[in-house]
N, C-alpha and C positions, 0 to 999 in steps of 0.2 A: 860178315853180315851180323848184324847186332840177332840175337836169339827175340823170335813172337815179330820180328821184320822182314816181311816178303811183297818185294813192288810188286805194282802191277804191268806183268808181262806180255797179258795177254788180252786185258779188256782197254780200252781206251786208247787215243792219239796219242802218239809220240809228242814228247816233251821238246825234241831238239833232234833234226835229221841233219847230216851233212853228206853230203856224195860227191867224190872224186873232187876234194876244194886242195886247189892249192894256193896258197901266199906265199907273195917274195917283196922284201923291202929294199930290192935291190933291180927291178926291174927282169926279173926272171934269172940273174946268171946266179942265184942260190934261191934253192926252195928252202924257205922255215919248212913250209907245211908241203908235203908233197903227194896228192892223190887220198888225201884222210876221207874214210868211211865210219861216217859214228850215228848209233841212234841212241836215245837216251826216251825209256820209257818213265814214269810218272814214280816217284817214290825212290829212284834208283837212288843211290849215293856212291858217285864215282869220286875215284884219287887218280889222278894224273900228276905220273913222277918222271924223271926224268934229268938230264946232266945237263948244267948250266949249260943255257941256249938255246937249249934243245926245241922251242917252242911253245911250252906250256903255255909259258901267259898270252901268247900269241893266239892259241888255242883258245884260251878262257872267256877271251875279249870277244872270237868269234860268236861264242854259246853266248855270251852276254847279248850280243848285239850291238856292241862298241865298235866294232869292226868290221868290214868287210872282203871278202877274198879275192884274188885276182881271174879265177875261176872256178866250177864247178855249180853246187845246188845247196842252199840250206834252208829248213824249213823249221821255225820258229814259233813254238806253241800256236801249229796252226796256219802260219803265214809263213806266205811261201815267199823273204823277205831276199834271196839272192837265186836269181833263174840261171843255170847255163845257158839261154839262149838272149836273156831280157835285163840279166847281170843286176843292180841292186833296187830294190821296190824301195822309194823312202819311206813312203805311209804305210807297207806292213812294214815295216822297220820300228816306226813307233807307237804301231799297236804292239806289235810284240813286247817292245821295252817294258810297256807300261807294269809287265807281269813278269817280270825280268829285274833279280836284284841286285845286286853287286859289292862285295867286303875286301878290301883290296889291305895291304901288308900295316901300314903305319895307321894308328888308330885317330891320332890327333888330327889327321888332316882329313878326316872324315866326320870333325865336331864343327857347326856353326854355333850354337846360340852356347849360353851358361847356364841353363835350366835344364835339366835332363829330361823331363816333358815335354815342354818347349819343342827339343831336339828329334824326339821321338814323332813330334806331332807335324815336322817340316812339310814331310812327306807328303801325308796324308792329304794334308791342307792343298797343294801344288795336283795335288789329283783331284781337288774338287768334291773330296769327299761328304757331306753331309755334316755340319758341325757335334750335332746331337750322337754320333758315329767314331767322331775322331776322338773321344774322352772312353768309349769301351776301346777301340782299338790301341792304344796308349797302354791299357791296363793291360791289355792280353799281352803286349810285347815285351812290355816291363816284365810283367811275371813270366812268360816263356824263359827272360833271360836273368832271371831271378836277382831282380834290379827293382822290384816294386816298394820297398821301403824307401827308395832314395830319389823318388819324382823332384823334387824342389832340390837336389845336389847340381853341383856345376859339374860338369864330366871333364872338363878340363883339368879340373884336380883329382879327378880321379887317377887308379895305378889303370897300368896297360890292358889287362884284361878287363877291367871295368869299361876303360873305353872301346874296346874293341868287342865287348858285349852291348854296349851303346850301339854303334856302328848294327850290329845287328838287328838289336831292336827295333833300329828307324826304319831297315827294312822287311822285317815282318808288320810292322804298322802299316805298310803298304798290300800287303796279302799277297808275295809274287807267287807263283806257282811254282819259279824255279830260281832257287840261290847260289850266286856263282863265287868262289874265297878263293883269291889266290894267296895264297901262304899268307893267310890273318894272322897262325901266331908267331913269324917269321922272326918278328921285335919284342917277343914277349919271353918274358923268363918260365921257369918251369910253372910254376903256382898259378901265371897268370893261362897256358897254354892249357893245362886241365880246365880251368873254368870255362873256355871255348870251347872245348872238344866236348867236355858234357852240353853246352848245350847244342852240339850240332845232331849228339847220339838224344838228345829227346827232340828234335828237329823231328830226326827220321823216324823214328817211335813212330811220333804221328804222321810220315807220310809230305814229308816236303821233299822234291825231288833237289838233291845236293853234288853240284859239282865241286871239286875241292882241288886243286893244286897245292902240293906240296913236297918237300925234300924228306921231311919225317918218317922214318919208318913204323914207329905207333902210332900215326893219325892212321893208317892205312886199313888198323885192325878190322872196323867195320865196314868197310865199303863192301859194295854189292859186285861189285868189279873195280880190278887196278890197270892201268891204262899207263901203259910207260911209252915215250917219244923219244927215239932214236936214232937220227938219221933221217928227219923226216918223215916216218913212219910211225902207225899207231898201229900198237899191237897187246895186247892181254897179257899179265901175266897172273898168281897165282901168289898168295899171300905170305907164303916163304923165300919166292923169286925177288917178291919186292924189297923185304926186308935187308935178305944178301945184297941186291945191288945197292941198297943204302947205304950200306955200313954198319948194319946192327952188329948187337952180337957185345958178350963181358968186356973185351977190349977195343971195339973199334966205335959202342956208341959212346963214349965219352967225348971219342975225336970227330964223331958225327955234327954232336950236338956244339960244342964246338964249335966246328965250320960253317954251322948256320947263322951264324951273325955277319961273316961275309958273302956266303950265297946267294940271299935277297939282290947285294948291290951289284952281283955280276950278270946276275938274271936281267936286270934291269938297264943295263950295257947292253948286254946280247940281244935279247928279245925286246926291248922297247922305244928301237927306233923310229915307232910311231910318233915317241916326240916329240923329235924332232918333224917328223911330217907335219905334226901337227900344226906346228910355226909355219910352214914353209906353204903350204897344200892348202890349208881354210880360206885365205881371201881368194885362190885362184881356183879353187871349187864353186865359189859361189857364183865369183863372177862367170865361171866358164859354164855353168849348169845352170839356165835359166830357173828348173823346176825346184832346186833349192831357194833360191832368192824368194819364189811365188810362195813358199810354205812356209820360210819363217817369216814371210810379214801376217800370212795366215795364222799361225799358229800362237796359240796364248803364248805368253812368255816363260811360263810354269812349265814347258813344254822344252827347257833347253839342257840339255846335255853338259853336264860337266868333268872336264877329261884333262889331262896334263902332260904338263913338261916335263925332264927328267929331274930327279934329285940332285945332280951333279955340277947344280947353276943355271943350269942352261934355262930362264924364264921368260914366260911371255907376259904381259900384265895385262889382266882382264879379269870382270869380274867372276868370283865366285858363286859357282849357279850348282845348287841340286836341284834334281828335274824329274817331270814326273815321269820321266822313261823309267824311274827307281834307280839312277844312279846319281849315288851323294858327290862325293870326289874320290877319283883314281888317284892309288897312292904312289902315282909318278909323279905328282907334281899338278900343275893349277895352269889351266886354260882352256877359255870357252870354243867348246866344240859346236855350236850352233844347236843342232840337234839331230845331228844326221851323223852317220858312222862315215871316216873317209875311203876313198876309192868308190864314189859313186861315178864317177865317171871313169868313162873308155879310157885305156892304156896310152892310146894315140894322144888324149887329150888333156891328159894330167902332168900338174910338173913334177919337172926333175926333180930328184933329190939325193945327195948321196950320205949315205950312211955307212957303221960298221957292223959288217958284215957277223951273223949268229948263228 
């Protein structure tokens, strides 16, 4: 825990409950997620580590609100958006979102425009925020992510950490109350993974509650708790446990750091056969779930979720949507997920799909 930083543990709503959830992309004969108990009070800053497959990002997407479980309870700044007995709410689902951010691995595929304000200001605008509003909030984000000299820069030429300090910014211009990173500096070289990490440690300075996945064993330094997945199981460990199971240490971080240029893409094998669902599951959720269909003709169109396919080809064409649930694009890849997390429907009633198993 960063020194003068202490969440709040004991005044205020839980940020993010989950009880007894379990997920399987395989129709139950493997649990990702099996029985997880997690709460997450206001200010915390968790690192969930863990061995390719293991679930992390499976996990992330949960706290995001991207996703849904095949059982149990999660309650979501507030809303109680998956019941054990009532299974997925969609409208606390995107109340929830709308305070719900998301930083996902590759920074380019989370830039629309070539105006770095622009970029910043996507958000804001998609939530309807007050015009005279979205020119201070612009400035506070830029400078949170000490990017305020470069308003008129194209982020596209930017280096990695600039854009993935981008990527950040557009979602503090949105105010979420909780920021979710799966391994943001996964693609980024040394120089540019320091400029991230300072600003996730004046993040928490001030008091944003931060979930972080990652393989690094020095992003871990400050978290308020370290949360490793192993065998389907979430369990605590202690800031020297984490580092040993990393691979720190005079000879073994060089081969750490290393191996993190392909860990990203096995994690993404493993854990993100979402995907693939994604293709397979959106037109037969819609059709099969009347209450979907009645909410996005309801629903503004600022209001749509955008989520993807893998890095590995596998594409669906559709357009690019960020939305005001506060997610720009997942850095799996690009397809519109309407705006509802999948597996809103009953297990009886959902298609098949098969996948490889993580």
């Amino acid at each position: 825990m960063m020194p003068g930083t202490t969440p709040d543990m004991t005044n205020g709503e839980a940020v993010a409950e989950l009880r007894n959830v379990h997920f399987s992309y395989d129709g139950g004969a493997h649990w990702t997620l099996n029985g997880i108990d997690l709460t997450i009070m206001p200010g915390e800053r968790i690192c969930l580590i863990g061995a390719n497959g293991s679930g992390k990002s499976t996990l992330s997407r949960l706290i995001a609100g991207l996703t849904a479980p095949d059982s149990g309870s999660i309650r979501l700044l507030g809303q109680q958006v998956f019941g054990a007995d009532n299974g997925a709410d969609a409208e606390a689902y995107r109340t929830a979102r709308r305070s719900i951010g998301a930083v996902f691995q590759k920074p380019e595929d989370q830039i629309v425009t070539t105006v770095l304000e622009d970029d910043v200001a996507f958000g804001p605008e998609n939530l309807a925020v007050a015009h005279d509003d979205i020119g201070t909030r612009i400035a506070h984000a830029l400078h949170a992510v000490g990017l305020d000299g470069l308003r008129q820069a194209d982020p596209t030429r930017m280096s990695g950490g600039q854009q993935q300090r981008t990527a950040i910014a557009g979602m503090l211009a949105m105010q979420p109350r909780l920021l979710v990173l799966d391994e943001p500096t996964a693609m980024l070289d040394e120089m540019a993974r320091a400029d991230v990490m300072s600003v996730l440690d004046d993040l928490q300075r001030h008091g944003t509650t931060i979930v972080h996945v990652t393989h690094r064993p020095e992003e871990t330094a400050h978290a308020t708790r370290i949360l490793k997945l192993e065998n389907s199981v979430l369990t605590q460990v202690d800031g020297m446990s984490a580092r040993v199971e990393a691979g720190s240490g005079d000879d073994a971080g060089s081969g750490a750091d290393a191996a993190t240029a392909d860990v990203w893409t096995e994690d993404v094998e493993a854990e993100s056969a979402t995907t693939d669902v994604a293709a397979e599951s959106v037109a037969a959720d819609v059709a099969a779930e009347s209450v979907v269909a009645e909410s996005v003709a309801a629903e503004p169109a600022a209001s749509a979720t955008a989520i993807g396919s893998s890095d590995d080809g596998a594409s669906v064409p559709s357009p690019l949507v960020r939305s005001a649930s506060l997610i720009r694009t997942v850095g799996f890849g690009r397809t519109s997920l309407l705006h509802l997390p999948r597996r809103l429907l009953p297990r009886a009633q959902r298609p098949v799909a098969h996948h490889r198993s993580g």
